[in-house]
C-alpha positions in Angstrom: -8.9 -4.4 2.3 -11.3 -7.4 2.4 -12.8 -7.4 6.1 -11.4 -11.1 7.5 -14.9 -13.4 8.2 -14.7 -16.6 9.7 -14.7 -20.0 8.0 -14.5 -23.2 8.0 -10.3 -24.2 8.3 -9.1 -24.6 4.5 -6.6 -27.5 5.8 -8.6 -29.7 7.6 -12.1 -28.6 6.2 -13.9 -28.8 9.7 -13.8 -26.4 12.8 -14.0 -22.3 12.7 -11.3 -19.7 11.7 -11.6 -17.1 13.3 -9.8 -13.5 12.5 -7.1 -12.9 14.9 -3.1 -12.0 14.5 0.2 -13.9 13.5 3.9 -13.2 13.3 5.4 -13.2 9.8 9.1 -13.5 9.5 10.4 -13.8 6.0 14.1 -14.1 5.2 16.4 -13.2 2.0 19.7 -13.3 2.1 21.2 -12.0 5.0 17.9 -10.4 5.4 15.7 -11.7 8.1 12.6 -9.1 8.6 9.8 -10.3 11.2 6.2 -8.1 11.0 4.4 -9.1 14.1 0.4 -8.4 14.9 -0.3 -8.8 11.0 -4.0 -9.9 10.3 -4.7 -13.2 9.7 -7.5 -15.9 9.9 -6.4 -18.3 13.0 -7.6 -22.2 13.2 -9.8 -22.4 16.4 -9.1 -26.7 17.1 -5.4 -26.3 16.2 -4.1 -22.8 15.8 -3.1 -23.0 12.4 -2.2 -19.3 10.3 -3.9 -18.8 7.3 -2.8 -15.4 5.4 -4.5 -14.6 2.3 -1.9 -14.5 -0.5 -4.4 -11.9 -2.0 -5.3 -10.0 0.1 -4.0 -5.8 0.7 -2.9 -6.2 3.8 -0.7 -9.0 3.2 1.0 -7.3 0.2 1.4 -4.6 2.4 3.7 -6.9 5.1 5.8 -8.0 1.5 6.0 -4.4 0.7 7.4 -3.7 3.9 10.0 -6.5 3.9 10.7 -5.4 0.3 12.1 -1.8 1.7 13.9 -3.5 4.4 15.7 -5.7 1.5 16.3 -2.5 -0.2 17.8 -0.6 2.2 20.4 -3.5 3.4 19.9 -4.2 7.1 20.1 -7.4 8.0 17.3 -7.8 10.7 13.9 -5.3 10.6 11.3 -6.0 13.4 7.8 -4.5 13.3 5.2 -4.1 15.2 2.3 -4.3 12.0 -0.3 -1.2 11.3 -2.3 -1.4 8.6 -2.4 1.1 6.5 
């Protein structure tokens, strides 16, 4: 996994990211699966989530709603742990 650095804010192109921690809730179907303390770099003017699309820790949060899909409940909430 890429170690999270801050930056500059991709959306508004001034300010810092900083790491920090977001909830991700994705829904399919009747689905609805919610992954909560998953990394991510936060906007430090605005608050804005930035996940990165690439990244292993974020395919690991899909993965995990993937299984939820798969086994057919219809509401999976996690506390996040990277692997």
């Amino acid at each position: 996994m890429r170690a999270l650095e801050a930056m500059i804010c991709p959306i508004r192109r001034h300010g810092g990211a900083q790491p920090g921690a977001t909830t991700v809730a994705p829904e399919r179907g009747v689905l609805t699966f919610v992954a909560k303390h998953v990394p991510a770099m936060v906007c430090a003017n605005r608050g804005g989530v930035h996940l990165d699309l690439r990244s292993s820790t974020t395919a690991q949060a899909l993965r995990l709603a993937e299984e939820a899909a798969s086994s057919g409940v219809q509401v999976d909430v996690r506390a996040f742990r990277a692997a």
